[in-house]
C-alpha positions in Angstrom: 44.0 -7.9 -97.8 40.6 -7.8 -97.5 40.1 -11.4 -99.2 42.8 -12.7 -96.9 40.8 -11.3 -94.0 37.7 -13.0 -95.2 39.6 -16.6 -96.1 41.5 -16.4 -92.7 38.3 -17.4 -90.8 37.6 -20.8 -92.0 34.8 -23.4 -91.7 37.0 -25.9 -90.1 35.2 -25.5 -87.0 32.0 -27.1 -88.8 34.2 -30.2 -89.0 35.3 -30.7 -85.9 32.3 -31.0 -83.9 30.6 -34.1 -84.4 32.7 -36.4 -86.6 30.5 -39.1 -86.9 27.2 -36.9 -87.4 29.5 -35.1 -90.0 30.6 -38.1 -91.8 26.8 -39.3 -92.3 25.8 -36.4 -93.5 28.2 -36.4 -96.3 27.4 -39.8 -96.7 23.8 -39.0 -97.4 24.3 -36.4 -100.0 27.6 -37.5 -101.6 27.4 -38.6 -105.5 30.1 -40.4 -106.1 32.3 -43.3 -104.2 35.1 -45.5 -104.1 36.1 -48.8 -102.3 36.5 -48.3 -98.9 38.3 -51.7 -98.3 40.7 -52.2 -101.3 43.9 -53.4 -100.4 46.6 -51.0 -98.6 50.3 -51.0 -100.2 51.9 -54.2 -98.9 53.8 -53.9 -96.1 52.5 -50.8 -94.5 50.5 -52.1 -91.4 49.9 -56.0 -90.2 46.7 -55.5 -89.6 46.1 -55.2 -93.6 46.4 -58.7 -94.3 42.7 -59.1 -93.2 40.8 -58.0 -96.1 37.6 -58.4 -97.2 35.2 -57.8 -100.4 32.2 -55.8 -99.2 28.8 -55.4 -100.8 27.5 -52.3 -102.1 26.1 -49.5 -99.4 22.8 -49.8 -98.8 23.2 -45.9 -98.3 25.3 -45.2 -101.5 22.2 -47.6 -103.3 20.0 -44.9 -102.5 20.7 -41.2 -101.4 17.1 -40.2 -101.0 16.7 -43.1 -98.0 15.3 -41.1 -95.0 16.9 -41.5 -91.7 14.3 -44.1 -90.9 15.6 -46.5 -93.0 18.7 -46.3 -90.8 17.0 -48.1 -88.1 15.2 -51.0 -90.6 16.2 -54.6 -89.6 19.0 -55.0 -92.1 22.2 -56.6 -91.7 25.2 -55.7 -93.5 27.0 -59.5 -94.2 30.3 -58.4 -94.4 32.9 -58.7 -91.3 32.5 -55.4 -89.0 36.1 -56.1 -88.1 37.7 -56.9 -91.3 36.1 -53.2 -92.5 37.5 -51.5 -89.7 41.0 -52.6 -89.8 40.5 -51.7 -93.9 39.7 -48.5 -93.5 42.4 -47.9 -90.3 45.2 -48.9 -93.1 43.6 -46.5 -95.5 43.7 -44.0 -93.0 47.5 -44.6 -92.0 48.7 -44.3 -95.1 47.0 -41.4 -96.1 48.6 -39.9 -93.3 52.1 -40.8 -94.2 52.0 -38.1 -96.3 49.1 -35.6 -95.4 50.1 -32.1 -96.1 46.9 -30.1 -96.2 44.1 -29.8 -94.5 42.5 -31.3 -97.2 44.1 -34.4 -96.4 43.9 -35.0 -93.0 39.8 -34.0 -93.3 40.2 -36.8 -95.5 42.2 -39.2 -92.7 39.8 -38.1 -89.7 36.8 -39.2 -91.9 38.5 -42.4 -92.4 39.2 -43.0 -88.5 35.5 -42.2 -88.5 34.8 -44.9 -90.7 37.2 -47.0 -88.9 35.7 -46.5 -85.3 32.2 -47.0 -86.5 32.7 -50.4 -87.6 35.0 -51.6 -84.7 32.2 -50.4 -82.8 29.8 -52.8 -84.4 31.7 -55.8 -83.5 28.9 -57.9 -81.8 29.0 -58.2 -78.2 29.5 -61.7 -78.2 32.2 -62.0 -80.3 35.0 -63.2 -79.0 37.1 -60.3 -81.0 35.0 -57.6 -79.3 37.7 -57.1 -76.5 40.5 -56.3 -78.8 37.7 -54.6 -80.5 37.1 -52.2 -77.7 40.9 -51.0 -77.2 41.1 -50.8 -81.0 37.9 -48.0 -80.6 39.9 -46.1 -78.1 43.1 -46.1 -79.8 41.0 -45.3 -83.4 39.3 -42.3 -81.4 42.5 -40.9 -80.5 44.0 -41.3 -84.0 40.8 -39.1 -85.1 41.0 -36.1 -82.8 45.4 -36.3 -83.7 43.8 -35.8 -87.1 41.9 -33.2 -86.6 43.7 -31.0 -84.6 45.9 -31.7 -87.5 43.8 -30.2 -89.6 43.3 -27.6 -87.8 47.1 -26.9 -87.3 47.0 -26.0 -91.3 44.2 -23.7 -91.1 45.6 -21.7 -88.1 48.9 -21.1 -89.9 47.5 -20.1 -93.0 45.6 -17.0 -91.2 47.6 -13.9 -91.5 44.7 -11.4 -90.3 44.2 -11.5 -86.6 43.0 -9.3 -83.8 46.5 -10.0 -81.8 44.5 -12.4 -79.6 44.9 -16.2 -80.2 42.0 -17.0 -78.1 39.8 -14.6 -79.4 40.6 -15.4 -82.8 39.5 -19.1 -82.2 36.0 -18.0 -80.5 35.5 -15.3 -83.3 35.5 -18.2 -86.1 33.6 -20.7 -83.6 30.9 -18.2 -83.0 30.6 -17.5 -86.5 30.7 -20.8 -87.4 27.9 -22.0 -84.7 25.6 -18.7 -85.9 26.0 -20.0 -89.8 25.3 -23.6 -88.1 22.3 -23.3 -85.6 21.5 -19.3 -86.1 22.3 -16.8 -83.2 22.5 -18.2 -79.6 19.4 -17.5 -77.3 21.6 -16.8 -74.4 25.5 -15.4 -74.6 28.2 -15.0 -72.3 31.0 -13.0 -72.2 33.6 -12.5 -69.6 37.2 -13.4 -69.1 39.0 -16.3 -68.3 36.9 -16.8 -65.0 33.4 -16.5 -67.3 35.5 -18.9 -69.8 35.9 -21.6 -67.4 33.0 -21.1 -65.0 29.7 -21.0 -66.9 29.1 -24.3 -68.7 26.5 -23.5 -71.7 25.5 -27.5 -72.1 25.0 -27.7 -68.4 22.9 -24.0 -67.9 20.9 -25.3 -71.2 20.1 -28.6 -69.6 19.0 -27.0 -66.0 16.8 -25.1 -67.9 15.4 -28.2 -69.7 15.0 -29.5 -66.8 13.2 -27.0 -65.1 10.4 -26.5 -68.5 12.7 -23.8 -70.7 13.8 -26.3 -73.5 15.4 -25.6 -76.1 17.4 -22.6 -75.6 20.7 -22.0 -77.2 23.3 -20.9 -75.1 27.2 -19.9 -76.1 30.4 -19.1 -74.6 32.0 -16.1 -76.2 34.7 -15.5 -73.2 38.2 -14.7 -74.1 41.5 -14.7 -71.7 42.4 -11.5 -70.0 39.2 -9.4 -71.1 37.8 -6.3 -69.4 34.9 -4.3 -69.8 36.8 -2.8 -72.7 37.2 -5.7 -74.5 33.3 -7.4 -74.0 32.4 -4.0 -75.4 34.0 -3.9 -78.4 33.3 -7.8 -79.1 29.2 -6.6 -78.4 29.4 -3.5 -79.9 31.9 -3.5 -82.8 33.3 -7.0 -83.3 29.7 -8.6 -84.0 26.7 -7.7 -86.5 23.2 -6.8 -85.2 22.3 -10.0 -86.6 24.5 -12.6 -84.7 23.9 -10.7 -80.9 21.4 -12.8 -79.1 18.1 -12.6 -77.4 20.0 -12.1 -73.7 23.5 -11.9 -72.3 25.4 -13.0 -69.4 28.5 -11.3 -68.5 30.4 -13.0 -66.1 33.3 -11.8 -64.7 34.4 -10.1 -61.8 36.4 -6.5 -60.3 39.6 -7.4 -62.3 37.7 -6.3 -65.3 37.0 -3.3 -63.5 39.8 -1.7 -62.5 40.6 1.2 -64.8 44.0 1.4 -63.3 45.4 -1.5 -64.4 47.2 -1.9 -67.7 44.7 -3.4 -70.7 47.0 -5.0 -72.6 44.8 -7.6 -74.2 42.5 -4.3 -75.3 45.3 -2.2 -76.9 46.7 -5.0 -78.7 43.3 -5.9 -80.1 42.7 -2.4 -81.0 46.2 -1.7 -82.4 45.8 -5.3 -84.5 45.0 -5.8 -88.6 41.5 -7.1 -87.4 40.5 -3.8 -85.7 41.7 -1.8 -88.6 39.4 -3.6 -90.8 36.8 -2.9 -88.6 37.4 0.8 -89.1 37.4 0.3 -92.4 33.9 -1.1 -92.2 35.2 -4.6 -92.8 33.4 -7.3 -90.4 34.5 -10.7 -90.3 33.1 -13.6 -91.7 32.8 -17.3 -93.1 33.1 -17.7 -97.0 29.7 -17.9 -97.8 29.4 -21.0 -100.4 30.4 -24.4 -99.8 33.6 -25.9 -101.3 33.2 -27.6 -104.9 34.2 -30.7 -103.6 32.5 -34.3 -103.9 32.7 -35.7 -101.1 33.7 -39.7 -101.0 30.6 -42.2 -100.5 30.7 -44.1 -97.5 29.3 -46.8 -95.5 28.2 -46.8 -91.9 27.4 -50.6 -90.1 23.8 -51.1 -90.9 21.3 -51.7 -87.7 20.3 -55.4 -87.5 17.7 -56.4 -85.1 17.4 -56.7 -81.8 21.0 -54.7 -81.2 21.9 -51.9 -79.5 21.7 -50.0 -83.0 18.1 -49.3 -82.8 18.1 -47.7 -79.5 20.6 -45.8 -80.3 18.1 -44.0 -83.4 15.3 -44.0 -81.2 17.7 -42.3 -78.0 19.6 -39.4 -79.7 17.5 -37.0 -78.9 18.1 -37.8 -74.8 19.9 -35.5 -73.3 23.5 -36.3 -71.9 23.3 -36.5 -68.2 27.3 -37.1 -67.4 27.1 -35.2 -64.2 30.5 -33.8 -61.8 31.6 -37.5 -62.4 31.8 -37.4 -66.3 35.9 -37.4 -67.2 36.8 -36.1 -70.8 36.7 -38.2 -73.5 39.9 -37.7 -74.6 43.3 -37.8 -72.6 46.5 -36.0 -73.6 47.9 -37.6 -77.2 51.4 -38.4 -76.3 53.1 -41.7 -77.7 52.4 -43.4 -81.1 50.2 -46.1 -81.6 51.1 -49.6 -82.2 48.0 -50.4 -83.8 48.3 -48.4 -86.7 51.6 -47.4 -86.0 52.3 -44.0 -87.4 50.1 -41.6 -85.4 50.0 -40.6 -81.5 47.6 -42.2 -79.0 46.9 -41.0 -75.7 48.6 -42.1 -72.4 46.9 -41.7 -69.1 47.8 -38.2 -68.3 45.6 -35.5 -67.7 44.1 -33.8 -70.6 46.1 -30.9 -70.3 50.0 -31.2 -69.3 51.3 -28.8 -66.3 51.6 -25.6 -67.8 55.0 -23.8 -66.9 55.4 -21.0 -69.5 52.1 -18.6 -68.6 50.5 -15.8 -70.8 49.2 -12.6 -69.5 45.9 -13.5 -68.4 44.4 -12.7 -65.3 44.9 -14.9 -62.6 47.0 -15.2 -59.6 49.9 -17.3 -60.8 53.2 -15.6 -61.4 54.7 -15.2 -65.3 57.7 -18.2 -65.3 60.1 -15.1 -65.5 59.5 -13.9 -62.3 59.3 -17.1 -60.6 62.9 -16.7 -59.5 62.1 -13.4 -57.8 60.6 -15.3 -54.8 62.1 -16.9 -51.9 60.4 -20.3 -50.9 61.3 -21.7 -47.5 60.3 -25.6 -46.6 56.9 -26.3 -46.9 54.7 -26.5 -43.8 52.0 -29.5 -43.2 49.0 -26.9 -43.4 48.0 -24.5 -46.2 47.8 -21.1 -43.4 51.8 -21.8 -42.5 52.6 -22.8 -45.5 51.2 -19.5 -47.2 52.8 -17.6 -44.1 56.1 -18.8 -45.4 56.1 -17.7 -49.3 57.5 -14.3 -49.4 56.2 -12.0 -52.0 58.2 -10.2 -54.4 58.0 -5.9 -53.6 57.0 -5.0 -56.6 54.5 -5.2 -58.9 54.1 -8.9 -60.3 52.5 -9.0 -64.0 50.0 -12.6 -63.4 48.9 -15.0 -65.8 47.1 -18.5 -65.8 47.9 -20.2 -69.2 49.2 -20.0 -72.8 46.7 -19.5 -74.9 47.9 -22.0 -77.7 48.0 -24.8 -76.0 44.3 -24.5 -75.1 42.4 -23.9 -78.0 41.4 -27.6 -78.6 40.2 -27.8 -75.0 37.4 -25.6 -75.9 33.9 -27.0 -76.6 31.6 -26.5 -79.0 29.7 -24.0 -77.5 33.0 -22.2 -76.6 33.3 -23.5 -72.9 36.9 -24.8 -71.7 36.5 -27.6 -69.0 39.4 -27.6 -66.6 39.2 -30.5 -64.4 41.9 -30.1 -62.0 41.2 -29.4 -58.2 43.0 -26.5 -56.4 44.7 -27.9 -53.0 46.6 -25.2 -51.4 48.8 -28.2 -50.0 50.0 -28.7 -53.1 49.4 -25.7 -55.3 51.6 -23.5 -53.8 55.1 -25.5 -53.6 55.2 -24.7 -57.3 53.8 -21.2 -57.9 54.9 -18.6 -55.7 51.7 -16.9 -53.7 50.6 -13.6 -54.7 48.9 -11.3 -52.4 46.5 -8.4 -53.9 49.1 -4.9 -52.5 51.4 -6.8 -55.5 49.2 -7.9 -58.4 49.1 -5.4 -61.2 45.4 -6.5 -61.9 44.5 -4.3 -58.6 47.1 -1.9 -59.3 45.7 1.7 -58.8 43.0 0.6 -58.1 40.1 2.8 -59.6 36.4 1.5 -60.6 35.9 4.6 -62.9 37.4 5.6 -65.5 38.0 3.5 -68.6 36.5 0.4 -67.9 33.4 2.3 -66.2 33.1 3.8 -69.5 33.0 0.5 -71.3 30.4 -0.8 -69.3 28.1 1.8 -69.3 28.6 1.5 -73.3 27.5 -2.2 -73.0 24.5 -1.4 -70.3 23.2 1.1 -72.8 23.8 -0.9 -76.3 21.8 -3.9 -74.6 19.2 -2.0 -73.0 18.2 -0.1 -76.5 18.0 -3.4 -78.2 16.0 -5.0 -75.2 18.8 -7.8 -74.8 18.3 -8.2 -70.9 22.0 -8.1 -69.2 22.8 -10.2 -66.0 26.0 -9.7 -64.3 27.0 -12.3 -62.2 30.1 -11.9 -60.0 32.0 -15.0 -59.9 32.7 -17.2 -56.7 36.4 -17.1 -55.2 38.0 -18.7 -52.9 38.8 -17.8 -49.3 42.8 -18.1 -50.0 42.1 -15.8 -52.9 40.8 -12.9 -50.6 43.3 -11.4 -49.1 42.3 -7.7 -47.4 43.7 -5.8 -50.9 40.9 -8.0 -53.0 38.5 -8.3 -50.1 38.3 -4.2 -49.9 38.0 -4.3 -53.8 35.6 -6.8 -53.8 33.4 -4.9 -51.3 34.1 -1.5 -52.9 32.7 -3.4 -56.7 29.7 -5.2 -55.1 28.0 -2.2 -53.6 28.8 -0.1 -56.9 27.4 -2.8 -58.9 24.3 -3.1 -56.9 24.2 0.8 -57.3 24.2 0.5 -60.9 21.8 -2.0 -61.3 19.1 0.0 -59.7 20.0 2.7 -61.4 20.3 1.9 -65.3 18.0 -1.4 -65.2 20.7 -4.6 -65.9 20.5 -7.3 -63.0 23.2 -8.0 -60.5 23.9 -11.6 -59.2 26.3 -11.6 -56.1 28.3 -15.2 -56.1 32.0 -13.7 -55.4 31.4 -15.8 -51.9 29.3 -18.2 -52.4 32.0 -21.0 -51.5 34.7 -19.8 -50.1 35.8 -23.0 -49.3 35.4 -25.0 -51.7 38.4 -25.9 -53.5 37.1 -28.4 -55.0 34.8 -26.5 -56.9 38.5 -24.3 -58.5 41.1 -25.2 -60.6 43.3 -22.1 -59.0 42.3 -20.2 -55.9 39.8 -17.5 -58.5 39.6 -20.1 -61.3 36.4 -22.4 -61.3 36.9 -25.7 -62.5 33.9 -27.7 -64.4 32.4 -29.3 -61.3 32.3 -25.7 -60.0 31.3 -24.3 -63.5 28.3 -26.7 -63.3 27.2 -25.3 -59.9 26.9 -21.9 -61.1 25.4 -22.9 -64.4 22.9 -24.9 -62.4 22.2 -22.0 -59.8 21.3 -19.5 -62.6 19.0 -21.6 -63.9 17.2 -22.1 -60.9 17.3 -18.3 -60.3 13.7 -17.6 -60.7 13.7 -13.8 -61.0 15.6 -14.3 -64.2 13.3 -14.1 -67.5 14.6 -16.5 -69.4 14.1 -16.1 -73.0 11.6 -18.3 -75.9 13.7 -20.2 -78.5 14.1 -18.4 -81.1 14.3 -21.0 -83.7 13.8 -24.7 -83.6 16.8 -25.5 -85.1 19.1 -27.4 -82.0 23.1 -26.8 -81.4 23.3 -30.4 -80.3 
């Protein structure tokens, strides 16, 4: 059991972030090769028909080359074109029959190999605007692949802790502290914290204003309390991977000790826990694979091309600001490029969502949908809201199934909802909650339990001098009805009570905009514009102490 436990968390994480930077690295150590353009099966794509005989690497010549040599004035003389298409049919067919994750490790680093030499198509080529589309639909083929891969690992785990979501940012985390070491700066929270503190965007504010270098990571899960962040701080993690501070973000939900914890007593009553108990911690496998890797080839830099700014650049931060869209859209139809896996159409990055989990949020579950009586819809959002008649009972509320948004999540654990909440619209297809019937206010009680939990928390981080900032996340105005206005008030001066009293820092922005919906993706959701704002506004909050690196070692 125990061996399962360990295996289940794997180090697939390590190859999803990145591809490219993977790939090279591989390439740079690797110790043995094979042709990357022989000849596909005929038959099996058009596109293989153009083949070409490439020299040797110049990188597979000589492993010990430093990265400097990347950037030498050095042409490869074969067709960048011709390579791509080669290593597109390689990948296709390998993917005809990929049954492991093995294999389609092996078919993403081929559609890496494939979109770096489409990319270096010369700009005045007159094939560099097929080239272009062929990058985009290439891209796609390599995320299908590895969210492929990643398929096989997750159905191979048997040990869990009964929470897909925090399954996923248990092996991310571990996988980013085996990668980069332990994050300066944590946070922790539920879905709000999940979705509304962006780590990249806090790390570059504080760049920005003279704290470089700071690690930061999103350890958030779906539906977690004070219960919950306490056992991930306390027993879930070793002394070794907690960080130098933590932000807990979150707000009274996670408070109310009268509310049913489901996602807490299911993690506690799962395998995972047990092991715990048992004194078994999770974690990676601790040696690398036996595995030579395959040699291969990257476009060499010539002069004068955008190749050599690109070495001299990567160390510039990304500056996409509330404008940047997501790389990657939803992967829907198949390709007829390569013809065997899907491409993206121009949908949203996430579909609508009609089956929700238990979270906490104010959405109905799809069962109960039926239980409320919508009359026409009114021009204005104050009518219209006047007009949805709420259930009288107690609704159980939810905001998304879990498994369909693990790949949404970053590399430093964030999940970037784009969507904008419009009350107009939002509301013909979710019935409207109001706080007397939401079972995350039921019985309302800021003792007990949960109080419990987060004294546990204050006093764990204050005898390790991690510094703790809670910050109370914004809502909106449709949100804060009088039920959750009353709680909100009741939390806010008990929190501000604490603080003064057992040392941890308290940072009011449960009304900071009210009315922005464009700033949510639901009416107590933030989206990423409004998960940048916040990010931004901590680190511009002078009276926090932010902490020194602690290593020099960057998470990208």
């Amino acid at each position: 059991m125990i061996r399962r436990y360990i295996a289940s968390i794997s180090t697939s994480i390590l190859k999803r972030t990145c591809a490219a930077a993977a790939v090279l690295a591989v390439t740079l150590g690797c110790s043995s090769t094979k042709p990357p353009n022989t000849a596909a099966p005929s038959g099996s794509i058009d596109e293989s028909a153009v083949l070409a005989q490439a020299p040797t690497s110049l990188l597979a010549q000589n492993r010990n080359k430093t990265r400097k040599s990347l950037s030498l004035p050095s042409c490869a003389q074969n067709d960048a074109f011709t390579e791509s298409i080669n290593f597109a049919t390689q990948a296709s067919n390998l993917a005809q029959s990929a049954n492991s994750k093995q294999d389609w490790d092996e078919v993403a680093a081929l559609w890496v190999q494939a979109v770096a030499w489409m990319q270096a198509v010369p700009p005045g080529s007159p094939r560099r605007a097929f080239a272009e589309k062929k990058v985009i639909e290439y891209m796609r083929n390599l995320v299908y692949s590895q969210q492929q891969a990643s398929a096989t690992r997750s159905q191979a785990s048997r040990v869990s802790f009964s929470s897909d979501l925090l399954n996923e940012q248990l092996e991310l985390y571990l996988s980013y502290v085996a990668t980069v070491g332990p994050p300066d700066v944590l946070i922790v929270g539920s879905s709000r914290a999940l979705q509304g503190v962006d780590p990249k965007q806090l790390k570059q504010s504080l760049a920005q204003r003279g704290r470089r270098g700071l690690k930061v990571f999103n350890f958030s899960v779906n539906g977690a309390t004070a219960q919950v962040v306490d056992f991930q701080l306390r027993r879930l993690l070793k002394p070794g991977h907690l960080p130098q501070m933590i932000i807990w973000a979150d707000g009274v939900r996670a408070f109310n000790s009268g509310r049913d914890d489901r996602t807490f007593n299911s993690i506690v009553d799962s395998e995972g826990s047990q092991l715990l108990a048992a004194g078994i911690r999770p974690q990676l496998p601790s040696d690398e694979p036996n595995v030579i890797p395959a040699c291969y080839r990257f476009p060499q830099p010539c002069a004068n091309n955008n190749f050599r700014k690109a070495f001299t650049s990567v160390d510039q931060p990304f500056r996409g600001g509330q404008d940047a869209q997501p790389l990657f859209p939803t992967i829907k139809s198949l390709s007829s490029g390569t013809g065997i896996l899907p491409v993206a159409d121009t949908q949203p990055l996430l579909p609508p969502i009609q089956s929700l989990s238990s979270g906490t949020a104010i959405l109905p579950v799809a069962s109960n949908a039926a239980k409320y009586e919508l009359k026409p819809i009114a021009a204005d959002a104050a009518t219209q809201k006047a007009q949805l008649i709420p259930v009288s009972r107690r609704t159980t509320v939810a905001i998304r199934q879990l498994n369909q948004l693990a790949d949404s999540i970053d590399s430093n654990g964030f999940m970037a909802m784009s969507g904008k909440y419009n009350p107009n619209t939002y509301y013909r297809q979710r019935a409207y909650v109001s706080g007397q019937y939401d079972r995350d206010y039921e019985n309302f009680n800021l003792g007990g339990k949960q109080a419990a939990a987060f004294n546990s928390v204050v006093a764990f981080t204050k005898a390790r001098k991690i510094p703790l900032i809670f910050v109370n996340l914004p809502l909106t105005d449709d949100y804060l009805d009088g039920t959750r206005l009353r709680a909100e008030q009741q939390f806010r001066q008990r929190m501000q009570q604490l603080s003064r009293q057992k040392g941890f820092a308290f940072r009011d922005l449960s009304q900071r905009w009210p009315g922005r919906n464009d700033y949510f993706v639901d009416p107590s959701h933030l989206n990423r514009f409004g998960a940048s704002a916040v990010s931004s506004l901590l680190a511009a909050d002078s009276s926090i102490i932010w902490p020194r690196p602690k290593s020099s070692r960057s998470d990208g």
